[in-house]
N, C-alpha and C positions, 0 to 999 in steps of 0.2 A: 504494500500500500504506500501510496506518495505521502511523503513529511511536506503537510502545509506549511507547518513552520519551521522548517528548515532554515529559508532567508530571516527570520525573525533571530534565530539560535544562533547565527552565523555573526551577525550584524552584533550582537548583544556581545559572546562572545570577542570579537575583533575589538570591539571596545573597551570591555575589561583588560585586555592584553595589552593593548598601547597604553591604557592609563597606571597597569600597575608595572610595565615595564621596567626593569633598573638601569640609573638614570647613568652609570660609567661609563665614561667615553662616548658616549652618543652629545649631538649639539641640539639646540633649542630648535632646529630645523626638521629633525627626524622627529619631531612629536607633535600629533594633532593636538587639536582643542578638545577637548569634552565635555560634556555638561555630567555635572555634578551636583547630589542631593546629596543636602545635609544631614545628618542622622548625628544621634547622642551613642556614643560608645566609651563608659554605658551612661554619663553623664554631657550634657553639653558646656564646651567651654564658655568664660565669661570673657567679653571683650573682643580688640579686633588683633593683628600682629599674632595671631595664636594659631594653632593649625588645628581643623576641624573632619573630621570623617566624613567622608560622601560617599556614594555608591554610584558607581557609573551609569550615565542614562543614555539610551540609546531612543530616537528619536524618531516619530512615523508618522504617516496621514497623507495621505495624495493632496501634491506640491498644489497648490493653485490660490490666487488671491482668497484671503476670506475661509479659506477652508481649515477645519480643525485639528489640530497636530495630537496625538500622544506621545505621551510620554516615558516610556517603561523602567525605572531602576532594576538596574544589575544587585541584588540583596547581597547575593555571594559575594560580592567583591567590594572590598572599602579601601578607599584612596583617602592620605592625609594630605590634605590641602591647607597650606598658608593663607588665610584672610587678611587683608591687608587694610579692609575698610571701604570706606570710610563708617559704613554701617556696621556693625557683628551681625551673624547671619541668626538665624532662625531654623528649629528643626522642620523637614521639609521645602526648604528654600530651595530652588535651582541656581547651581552659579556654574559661567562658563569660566571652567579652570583651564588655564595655560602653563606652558612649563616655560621659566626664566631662570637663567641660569644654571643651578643644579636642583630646580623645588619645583611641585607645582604652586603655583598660585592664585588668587582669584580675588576680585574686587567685590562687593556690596556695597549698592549704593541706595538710595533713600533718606529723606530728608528725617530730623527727627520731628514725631509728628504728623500733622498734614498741613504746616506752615498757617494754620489759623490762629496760633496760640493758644493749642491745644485743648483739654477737656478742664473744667472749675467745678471739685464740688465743697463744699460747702463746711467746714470744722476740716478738711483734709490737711491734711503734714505735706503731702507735697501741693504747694500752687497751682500750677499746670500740670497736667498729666496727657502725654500725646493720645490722640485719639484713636490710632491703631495699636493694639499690641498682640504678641505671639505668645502663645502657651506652649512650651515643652512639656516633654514628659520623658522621664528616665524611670528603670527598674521597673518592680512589680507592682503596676498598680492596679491590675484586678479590672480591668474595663471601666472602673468609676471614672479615670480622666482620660482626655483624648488633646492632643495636638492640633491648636485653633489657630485661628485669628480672633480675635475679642477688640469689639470696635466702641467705641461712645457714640451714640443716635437717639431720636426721637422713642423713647419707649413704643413699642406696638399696643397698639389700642385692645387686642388681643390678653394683654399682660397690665392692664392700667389699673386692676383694682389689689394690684399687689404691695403698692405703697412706693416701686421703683424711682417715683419720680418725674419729672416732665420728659428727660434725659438718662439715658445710662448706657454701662457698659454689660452687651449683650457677647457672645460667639455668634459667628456670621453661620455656623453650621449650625444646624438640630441633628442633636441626637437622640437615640431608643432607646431609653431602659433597659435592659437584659432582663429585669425581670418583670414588670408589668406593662412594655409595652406602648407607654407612653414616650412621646416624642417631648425633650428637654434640649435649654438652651443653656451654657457658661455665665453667671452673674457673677463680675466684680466690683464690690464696693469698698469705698474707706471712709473709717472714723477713726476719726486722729493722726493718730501711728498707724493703726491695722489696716491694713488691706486684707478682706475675706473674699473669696471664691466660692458660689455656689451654684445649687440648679434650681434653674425655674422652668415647672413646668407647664404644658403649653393647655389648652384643654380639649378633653377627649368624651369617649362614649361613659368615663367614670366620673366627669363631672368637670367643675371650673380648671381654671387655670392655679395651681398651688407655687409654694417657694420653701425649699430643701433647707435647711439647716446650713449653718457654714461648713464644709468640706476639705477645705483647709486656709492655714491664715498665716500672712507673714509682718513684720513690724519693722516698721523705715527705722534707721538707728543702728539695725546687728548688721553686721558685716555681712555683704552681699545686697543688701537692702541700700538701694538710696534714688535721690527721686530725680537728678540729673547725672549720665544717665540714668532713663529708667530703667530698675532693676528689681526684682523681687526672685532672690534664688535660695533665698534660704528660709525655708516659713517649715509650716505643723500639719502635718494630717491628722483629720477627726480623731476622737478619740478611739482605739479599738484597728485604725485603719494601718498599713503595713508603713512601717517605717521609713523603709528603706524605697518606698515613694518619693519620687524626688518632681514638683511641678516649679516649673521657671517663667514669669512671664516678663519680658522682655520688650523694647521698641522694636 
């Protein structure tokens, strides 16, 4: 029987080999560019100047203006890539890594924020808070977190009788309970010092719209913590919840 994805296996393959090729005696000429996703091994670093694990991506979708490309990451294969900035990257960020001199490399860019002078709320420790931010996720943590984007916006009328606010910071994705089924969003709020993470969920065939319990919480002040940049790498999982959960979120 014919291998459909043979050219898929080939291509994916080819890519992993150039990129983790060793870099002796070869020049900056003999090596392509690849696009590279970021991933926590088994935490992600803080900052930029720092080299970051990615997994090779190999790239598809019939060429034409407009048309949708995927994406595929190579799992099996992790490349340590130098970030050089001007942004720190994000777990699941794509960056196209080049090899300079004897390293790979790769830039992230993005403003911090979205250049409107970011999110205000109200008793917070930190002033501004950009309006975009990335949630990691390292180690075991049992499907309760997931790897976002968390944005600041108009609360959904959907969620208004939950006390959120006129404004907050939702995740752009809904996710499904594992065990009831119900589809939830990431809420981050702060009072004072704390910054808390939780879920709110959306409403279904078992009734309103509800709001989870804090899920974990970090305090501006400990080391890792600070609010330019922003940074929240060092916080507390629920009580009961596995320790060695590690959530980061990040500009």
């Amino acid at each position: 029987m014919r291998d459909l994805f043979s050219p898929i296996r080939y291509r994916q393959g080819r890519d992993a080999a150039d990129a983790t090729r060793p870099a002796t005696g070869r020049g900056p000429g003999q090596f392509p560019s690849f696009v590279g996703r970021v991933t926590a091994n088994p935490v992600l670093p803080v900052g930029t100047n720092r080299y970051y694990s990615v997994h090779p991506v190999a790239v598809f979708g019939v060429e034409g203006e407009g048309n949708l490309a995927t994406l595929m990451p190579d799992t099996s294969t992790t490349v340590l890539v130098c970030v050089i900035g001007p942004k720190a990257p994000a777990v699941n960020d794509d960056l196209v890594c080049r090899f300079v001199g004897n390293r790979w490399v790769a830039e992230r860019f993005g403003a911090k924020g979205n250049g409107d002078g970011g999110a205000t709320i109200r008793g917070c420790a930190c002033v501004t808070i950009p309006t975009v931010l990335h949630m990691s996720v390292s180690g075991p943590c049992e499907g309760v977190f997931q790897p976002c984007v968390i944005q600041y916006g108009p609360t959904p009328a959907n969620l208004s009788g939950l006390n959120l606010g006129a404004n907050c910071f939702l995740s752009t994705t809904t996710f499904v309970d594992d065990f009831s089924g119900i589809g939830y969003r990431y809420n981050l709020q702060c009072d004072t010092i704390f910054f808390r993470l939780s879920r709110v969920y959306l409403p279904s065939a078992y009734g309103g719209a509800f709001h989870d319990s804090s899920i974990y919480s970090w305090s501006i002040g400990q080391p890792g913590n600070t609010c330019h940049p922003f940074l929240l790498s060092t916080g507390y999982i629920y009580p009961g919840g596995n320790t060695n959960c590690i959530v980061t979120i990040s500009e």
